[in-house]
C-alpha positions as CSV (number, residue, x, y, z in Angstrom):
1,X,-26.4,-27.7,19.7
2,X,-26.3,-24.1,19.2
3,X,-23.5,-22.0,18.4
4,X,-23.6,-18.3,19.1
5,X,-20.5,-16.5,16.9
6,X,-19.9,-12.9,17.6
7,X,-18.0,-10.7,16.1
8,X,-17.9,-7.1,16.4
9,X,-17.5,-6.3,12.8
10,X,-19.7,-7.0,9.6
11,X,-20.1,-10.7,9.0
12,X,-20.7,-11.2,5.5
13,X,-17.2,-9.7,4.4
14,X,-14.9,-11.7,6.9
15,X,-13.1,-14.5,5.3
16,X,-12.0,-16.0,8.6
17,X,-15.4,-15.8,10.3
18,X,-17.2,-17.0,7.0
19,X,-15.0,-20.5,6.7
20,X,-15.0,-21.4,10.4
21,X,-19.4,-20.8,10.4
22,X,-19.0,-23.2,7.1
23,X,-17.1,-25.6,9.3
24,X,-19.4,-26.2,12.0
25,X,-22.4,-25.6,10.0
26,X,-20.8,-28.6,8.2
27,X,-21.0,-31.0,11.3
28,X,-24.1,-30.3,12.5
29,X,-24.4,-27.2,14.8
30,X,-27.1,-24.9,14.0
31,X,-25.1,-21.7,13.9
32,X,-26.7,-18.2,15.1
33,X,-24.3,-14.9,14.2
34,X,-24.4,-11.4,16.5
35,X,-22.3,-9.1,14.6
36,X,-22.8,-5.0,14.1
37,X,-24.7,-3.5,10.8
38,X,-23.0,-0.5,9.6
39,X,-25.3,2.7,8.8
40,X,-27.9,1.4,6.7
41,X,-26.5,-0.6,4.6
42,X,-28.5,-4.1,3.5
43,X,-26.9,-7.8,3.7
44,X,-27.9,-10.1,1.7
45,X,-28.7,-13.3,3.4
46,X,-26.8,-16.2,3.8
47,X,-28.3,-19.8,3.7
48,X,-29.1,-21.7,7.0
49,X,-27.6,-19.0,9.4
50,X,-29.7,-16.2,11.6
51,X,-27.7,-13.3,11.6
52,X,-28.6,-10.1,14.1
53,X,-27.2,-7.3,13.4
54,X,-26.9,-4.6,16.0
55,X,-27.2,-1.2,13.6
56,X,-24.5,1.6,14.5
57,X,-22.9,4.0,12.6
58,X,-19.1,3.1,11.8
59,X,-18.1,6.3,13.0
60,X,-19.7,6.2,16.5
61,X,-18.8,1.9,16.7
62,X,-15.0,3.6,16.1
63,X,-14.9,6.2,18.3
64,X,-16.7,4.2,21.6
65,X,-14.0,1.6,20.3
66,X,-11.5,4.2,20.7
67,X,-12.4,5.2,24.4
68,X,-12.4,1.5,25.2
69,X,-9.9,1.5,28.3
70,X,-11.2,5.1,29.4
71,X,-15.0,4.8,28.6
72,X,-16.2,1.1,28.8
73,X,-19.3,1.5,27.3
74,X,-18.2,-0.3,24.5
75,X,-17.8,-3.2,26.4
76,X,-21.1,-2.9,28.6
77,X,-23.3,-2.7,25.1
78,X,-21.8,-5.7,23.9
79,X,-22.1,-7.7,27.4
80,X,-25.9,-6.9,27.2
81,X,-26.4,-7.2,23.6
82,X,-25.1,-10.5,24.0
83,X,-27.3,-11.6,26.7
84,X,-30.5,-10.9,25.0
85,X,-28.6,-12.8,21.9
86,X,-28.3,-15.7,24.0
87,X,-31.4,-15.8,25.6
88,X,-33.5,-15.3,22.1
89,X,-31.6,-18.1,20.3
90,X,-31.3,-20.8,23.6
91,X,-27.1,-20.7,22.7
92,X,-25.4,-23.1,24.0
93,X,-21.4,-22.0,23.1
94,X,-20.4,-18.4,22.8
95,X,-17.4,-18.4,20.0
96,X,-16.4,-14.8,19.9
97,X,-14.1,-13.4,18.4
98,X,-10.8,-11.1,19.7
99,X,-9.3,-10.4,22.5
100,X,-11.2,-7.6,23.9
101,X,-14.5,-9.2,23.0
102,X,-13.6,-11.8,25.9
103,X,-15.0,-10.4,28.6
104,X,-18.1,-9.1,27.2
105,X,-18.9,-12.6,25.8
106,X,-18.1,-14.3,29.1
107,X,-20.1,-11.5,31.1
108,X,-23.2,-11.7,28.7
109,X,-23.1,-15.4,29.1
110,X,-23.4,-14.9,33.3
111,X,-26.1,-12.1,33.1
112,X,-28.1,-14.8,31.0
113,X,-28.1,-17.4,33.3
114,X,-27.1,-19.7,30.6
115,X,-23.3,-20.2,31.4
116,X,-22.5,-21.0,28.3
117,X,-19.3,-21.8,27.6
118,X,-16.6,-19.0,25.5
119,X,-14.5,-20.0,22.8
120,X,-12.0,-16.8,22.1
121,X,-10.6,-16.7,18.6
122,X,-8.3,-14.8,18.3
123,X,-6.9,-13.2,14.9
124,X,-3.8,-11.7,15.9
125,X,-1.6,-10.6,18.7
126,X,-3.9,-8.2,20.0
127,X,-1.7,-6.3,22.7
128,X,1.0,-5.5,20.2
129,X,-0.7,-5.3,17.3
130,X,-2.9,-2.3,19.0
131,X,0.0,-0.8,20.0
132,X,1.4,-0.4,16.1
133,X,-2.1,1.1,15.1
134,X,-1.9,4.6,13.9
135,X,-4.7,5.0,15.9
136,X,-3.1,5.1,19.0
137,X,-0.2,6.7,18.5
138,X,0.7,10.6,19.5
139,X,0.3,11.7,22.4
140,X,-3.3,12.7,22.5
141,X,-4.5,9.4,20.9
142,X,-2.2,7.7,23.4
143,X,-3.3,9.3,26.5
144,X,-7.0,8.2,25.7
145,X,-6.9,5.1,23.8
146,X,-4.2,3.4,26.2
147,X,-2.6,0.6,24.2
148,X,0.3,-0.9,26.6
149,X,-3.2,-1.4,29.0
150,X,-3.9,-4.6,27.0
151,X,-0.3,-5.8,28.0
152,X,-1.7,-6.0,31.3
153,X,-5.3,-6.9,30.7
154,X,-4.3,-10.1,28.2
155,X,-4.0,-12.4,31.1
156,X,-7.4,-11.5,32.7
157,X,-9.4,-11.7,29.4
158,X,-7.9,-14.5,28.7
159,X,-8.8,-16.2,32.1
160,X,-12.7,-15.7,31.0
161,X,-12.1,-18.2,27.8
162,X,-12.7,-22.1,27.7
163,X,-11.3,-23.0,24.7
164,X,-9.3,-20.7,22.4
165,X,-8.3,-20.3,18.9
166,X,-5.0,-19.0,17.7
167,X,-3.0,-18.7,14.2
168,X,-0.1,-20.3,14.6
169,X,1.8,-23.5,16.8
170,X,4.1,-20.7,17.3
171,X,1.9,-18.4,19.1
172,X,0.2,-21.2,20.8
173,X,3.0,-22.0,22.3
174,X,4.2,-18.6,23.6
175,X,0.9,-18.1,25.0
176,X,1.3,-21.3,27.2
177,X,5.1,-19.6,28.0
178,X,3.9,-17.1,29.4
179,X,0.7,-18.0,31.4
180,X,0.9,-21.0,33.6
181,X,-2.8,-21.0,34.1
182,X,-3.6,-22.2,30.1
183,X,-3.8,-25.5,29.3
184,X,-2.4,-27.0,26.2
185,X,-5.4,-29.0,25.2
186,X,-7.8,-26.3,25.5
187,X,-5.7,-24.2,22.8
188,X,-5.8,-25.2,19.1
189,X,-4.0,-23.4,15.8
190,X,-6.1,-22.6,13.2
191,X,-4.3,-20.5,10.7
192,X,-6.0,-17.9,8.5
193,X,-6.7,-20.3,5.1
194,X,-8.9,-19.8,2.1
195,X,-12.7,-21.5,1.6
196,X,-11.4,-23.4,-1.1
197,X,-15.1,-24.7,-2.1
198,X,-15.6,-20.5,-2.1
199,X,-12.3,-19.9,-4.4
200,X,-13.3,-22.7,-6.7
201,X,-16.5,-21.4,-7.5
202,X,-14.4,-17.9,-8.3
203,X,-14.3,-17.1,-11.9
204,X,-12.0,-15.5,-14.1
205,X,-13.0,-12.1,-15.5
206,X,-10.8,-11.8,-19.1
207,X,-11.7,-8.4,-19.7
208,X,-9.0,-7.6,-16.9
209,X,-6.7,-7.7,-19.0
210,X,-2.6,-8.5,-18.0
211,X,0.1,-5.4,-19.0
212,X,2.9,-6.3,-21.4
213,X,5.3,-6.1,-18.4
214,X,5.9,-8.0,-15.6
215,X,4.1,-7.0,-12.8
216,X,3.9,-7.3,-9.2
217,X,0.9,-7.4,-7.1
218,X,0.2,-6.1,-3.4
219,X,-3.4,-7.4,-1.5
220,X,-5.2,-6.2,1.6
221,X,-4.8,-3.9,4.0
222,X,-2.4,-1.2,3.4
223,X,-0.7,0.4,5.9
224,X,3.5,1.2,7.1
225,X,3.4,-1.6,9.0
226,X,2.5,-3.8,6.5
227,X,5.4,-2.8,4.6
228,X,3.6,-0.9,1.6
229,X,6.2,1.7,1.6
230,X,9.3,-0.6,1.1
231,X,7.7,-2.1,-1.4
232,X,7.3,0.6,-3.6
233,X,10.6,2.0,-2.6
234,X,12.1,-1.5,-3.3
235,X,10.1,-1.3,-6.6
236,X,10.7,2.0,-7.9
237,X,14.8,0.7,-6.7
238,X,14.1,-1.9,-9.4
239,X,12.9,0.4,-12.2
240,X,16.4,2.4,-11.7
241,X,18.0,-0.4,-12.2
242,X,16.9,-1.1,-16.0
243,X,13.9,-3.2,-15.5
244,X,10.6,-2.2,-17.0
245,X,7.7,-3.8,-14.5
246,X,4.9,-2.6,-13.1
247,X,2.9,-2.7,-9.4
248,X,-0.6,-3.5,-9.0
249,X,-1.9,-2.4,-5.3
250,X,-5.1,-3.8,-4.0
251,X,-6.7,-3.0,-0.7
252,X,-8.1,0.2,1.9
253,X,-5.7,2.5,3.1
254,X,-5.2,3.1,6.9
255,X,-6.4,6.7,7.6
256,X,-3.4,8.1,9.1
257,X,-1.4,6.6,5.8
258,X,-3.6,7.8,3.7
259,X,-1.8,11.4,2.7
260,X,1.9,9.4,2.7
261,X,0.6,6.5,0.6
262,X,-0.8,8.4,-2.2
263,X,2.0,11.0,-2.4
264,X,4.2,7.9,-3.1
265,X,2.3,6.7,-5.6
266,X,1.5,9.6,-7.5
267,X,6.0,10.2,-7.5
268,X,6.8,11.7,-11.1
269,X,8.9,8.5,-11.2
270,X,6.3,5.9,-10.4
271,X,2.9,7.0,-11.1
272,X,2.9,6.0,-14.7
273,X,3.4,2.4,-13.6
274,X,1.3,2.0,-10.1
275,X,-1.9,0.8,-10.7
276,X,-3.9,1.6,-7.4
277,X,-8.0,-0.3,-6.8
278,X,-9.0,0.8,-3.4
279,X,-11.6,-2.4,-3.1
280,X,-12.9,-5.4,-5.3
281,X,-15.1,-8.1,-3.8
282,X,-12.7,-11.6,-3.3
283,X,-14.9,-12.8,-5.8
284,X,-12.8,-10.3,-8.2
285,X,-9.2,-11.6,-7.0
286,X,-8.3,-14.6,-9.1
287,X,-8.9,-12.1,-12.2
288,X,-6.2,-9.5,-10.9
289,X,-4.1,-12.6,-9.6
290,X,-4.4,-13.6,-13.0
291,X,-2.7,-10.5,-15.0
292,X,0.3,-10.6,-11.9
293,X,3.0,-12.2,-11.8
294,X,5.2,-12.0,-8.1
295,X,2.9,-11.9,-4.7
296,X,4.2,-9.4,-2.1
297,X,4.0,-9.7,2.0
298,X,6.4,-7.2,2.9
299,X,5.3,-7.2,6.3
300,X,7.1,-5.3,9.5
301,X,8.7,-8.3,11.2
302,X,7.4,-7.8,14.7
303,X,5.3,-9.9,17.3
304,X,2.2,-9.0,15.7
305,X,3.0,-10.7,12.3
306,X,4.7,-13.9,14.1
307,X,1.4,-14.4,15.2
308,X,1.0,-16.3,12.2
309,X,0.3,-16.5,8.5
310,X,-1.5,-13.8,6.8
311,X,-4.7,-14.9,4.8
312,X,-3.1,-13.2,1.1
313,X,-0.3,-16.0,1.8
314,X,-2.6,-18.2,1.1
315,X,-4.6,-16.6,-1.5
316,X,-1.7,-16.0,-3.3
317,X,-1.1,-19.8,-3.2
318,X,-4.3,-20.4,-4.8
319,X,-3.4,-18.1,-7.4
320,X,-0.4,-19.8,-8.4
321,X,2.1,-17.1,-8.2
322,X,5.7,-16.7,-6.2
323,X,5.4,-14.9,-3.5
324,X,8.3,-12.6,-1.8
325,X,7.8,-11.9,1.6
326,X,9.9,-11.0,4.7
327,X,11.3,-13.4,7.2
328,X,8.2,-13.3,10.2
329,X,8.8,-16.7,11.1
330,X,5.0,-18.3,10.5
331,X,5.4,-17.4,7.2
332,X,9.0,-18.0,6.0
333,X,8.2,-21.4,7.0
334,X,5.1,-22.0,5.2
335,X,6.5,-20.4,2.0
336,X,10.0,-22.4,2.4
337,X,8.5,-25.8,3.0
338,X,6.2,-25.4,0.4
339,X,8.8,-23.7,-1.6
340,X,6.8,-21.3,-2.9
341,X,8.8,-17.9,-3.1
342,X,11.8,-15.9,-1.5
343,X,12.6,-14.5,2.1
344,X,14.5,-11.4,2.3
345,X,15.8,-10.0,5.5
346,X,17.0,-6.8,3.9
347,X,15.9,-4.0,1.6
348,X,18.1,-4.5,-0.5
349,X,17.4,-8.3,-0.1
350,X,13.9,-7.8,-1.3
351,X,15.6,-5.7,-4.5
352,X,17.7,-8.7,-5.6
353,X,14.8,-11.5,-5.1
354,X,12.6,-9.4,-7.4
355,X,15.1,-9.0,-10.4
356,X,16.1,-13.1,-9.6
357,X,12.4,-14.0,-10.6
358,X,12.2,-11.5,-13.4
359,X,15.2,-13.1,-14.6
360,X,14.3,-16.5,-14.0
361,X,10.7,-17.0,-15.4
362,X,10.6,-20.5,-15.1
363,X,11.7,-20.9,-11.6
364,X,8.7,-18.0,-11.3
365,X,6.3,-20.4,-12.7
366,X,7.5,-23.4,-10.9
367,X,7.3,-21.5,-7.4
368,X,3.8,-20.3,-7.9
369,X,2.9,-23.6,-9.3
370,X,4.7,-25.4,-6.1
371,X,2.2,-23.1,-3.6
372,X,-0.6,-24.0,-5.4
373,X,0.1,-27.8,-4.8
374,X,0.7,-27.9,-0.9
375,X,-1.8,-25.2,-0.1
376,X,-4.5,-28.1,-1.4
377,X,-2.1,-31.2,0.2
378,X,-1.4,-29.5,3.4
379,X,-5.1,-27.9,3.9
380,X,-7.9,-29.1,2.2
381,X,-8.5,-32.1,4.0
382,X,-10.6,-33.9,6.9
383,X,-7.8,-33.9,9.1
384,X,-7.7,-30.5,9.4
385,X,-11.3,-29.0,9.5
386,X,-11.5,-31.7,12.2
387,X,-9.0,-29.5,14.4
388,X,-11.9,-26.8,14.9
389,X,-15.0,-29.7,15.0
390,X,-13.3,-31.6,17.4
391,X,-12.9,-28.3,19.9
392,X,-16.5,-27.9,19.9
393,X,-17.5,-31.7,20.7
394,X,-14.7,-31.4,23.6
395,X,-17.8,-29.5,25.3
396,X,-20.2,-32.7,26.5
């Protein structure tokens, strides 16, 4: 059987994308990927998968993006693009990937007189989440890109799915609150988890070396509602209050945060001790894990992030280290039953469980430890790759 897996970003660079084509390449499937090249950049290959790549300049795939609910045309070059896809490769299942993708996949699969079946995956909560991009909000950016239109449109785009792929039990569940016409068996959770074959083969680079301090470390996408800005404030909060520590900062910076996020970093009071890396491959992230000491995920608590667990959740359990995060419910649950770090429903919460682990180094090793153990006995098993096999041979 083949698998047709679109998703309109690169390919080679998305973790989630990457470990669910290992999965099904794993049982069997012969596994075909329809994803955008950016500019001119080259790809190297990747073993056993065809990959298409529709060329486009970032800057005209973002703004055609941003004209989505004005200007489909977005929409109509992906429905067509993924008609010839289908009808060059013989696919047999469309799994494609977010929300708004949905329609195109579903449409492309008509126009090729295939019917082949859609599998939505979808990596977060995609009419909030939109909403709390920078992107959309003033009142020009508004006015064109329409956010609260996906509010509306969720149910329809939903509707044009067979199967579908969340995050979280939690999410699955208020999906199937809210729309009588989805069927519980036909959704499955499949949170956001490392390749561990990937991280093991990850080596350790010991010429990164680790500051005499203790130090804390921030991964991924940076942005205000990821909660970058209370962490620094929360950090530079601990500095005043006697302790000598430093913050390492990994990860691209949203546009519109770009001025605010490097002001605060470059503050007389903090510059000296922020280390800031715009980008390093995964491959690089065990070394920084390495020379860090607490994990952050001070993430806005909103519907978007109870969607379910952030990938650095578990990367940072791989890594070994605490983690301190904020109470979005997927989350505090993972990190409490695998008692792996601290919740804090405060500012000043945050604060205090910083200074606790400084003070408290062994219960800082025991923690990180302690994620490290139930991200392998709670994840890395048969049981549940089988989750996402088992939704494709539901399709006789």
């Amino acid at each position: 059987m083949k698998i047709g897996v679109i998703v309109d970003n690169e390919f080679n660079n998305d973790i989630r994308v990457r470990k669910e084509v290992d999965i099904i390449k794993s049982a069997g499937y012969k596994v075909y990927v329809l994803c955008f090249g950016f500019n001119k950049q080259q790809y190297p290959e990747i073993k056993n998968i065809k990959i298409k790549r529709i060329r486009i300049k970032r800057k005209v795939k973002d703004i055609l993006f941003f004209f989505f609910n004005r200007i489909p045309y977005y929409e109509y070059m992906w429905k067509h693009s993924i008609k010839r896809f289908i009808n060059e490769y013989s696919i047999d299942i469309i799994h494609t990937h977010d929300l708004y993708m949905s329609k195109a996949a579903f449409q492309g699969s008509m126009l090729s007189n295939k019917n082949c079946p859609v599998i939505l995956d979808l990596h977060e909560n995609y009419p909030v989440a939109v909403k709390g991009y920078n992107w959309t909000n003033g009142y020009i950016r508004h006015y064109i890109s329409l956010p609260e239109k996906w509010e509306i449109k969720e149910k329809e785009y939903l509707g044009y799915a067979s199967r579908i792929i969340v995050l979280s039990d939690a999410y699955k569940n208020k999906l199937l609150e809210k729309y009588s016409f989805l069927n519980e068996s036909d959704i499955i959770s499949f949170p956001n988890v490392i390749d561990f074959k990937r991280f093991e083969k990850y080596q350790i680079n010991h010429q990164i070396k680790r500051k005499k301090n203790i130090t804390l470390f921030y991964f991924g996408g940076i942005a205000e509602r990821r909660g970058i800005f209370d962490a620094i404030d929360a950090f530079r909060e601990v500095r005043k209050r006697g302790y000598n520590i430093n913050f390492l900062i990994i990860g691209p910076v949203d546009k519109s945060d770009k001025n605010r996020f490097y002001s605060a970093i470059n503050e007389n009071d903090v510059k000296n001790h922020i280390e800031y890396i715009p980008w390093i491959q995964v491959s690089e992230l065990l070394s920084y894990l390495n020379i860090s000491d607490i994990s952050l995920a001070p993430f806005y608590k909103n519907p978007q992030h109870e969607s379910g667990v952030a990938n650095k959740i578990y990367q940072y359990m791989f890594g070994k280290k605490p983690i301190i995060a904020s109470d979005c419910l997927p989350q505090k649950q993972l990190i409490n039953s695998a008692n792996c770090g601290l919740i804090y429903k405060t500012q000043e919460g945050f604060i205090k469980h910083i200074i606790y682990l400084i003070e408290n180094p062994n219960i800082m090793k025991k923690m990180g430890n302690n994620g490290y153990v139930e991200l392998y006995k709670q994840f890395n098993n048969t049981a549940f790759t089988n989750k996402l096999i088992d939704l494709y041979k539901s399709f006789k």
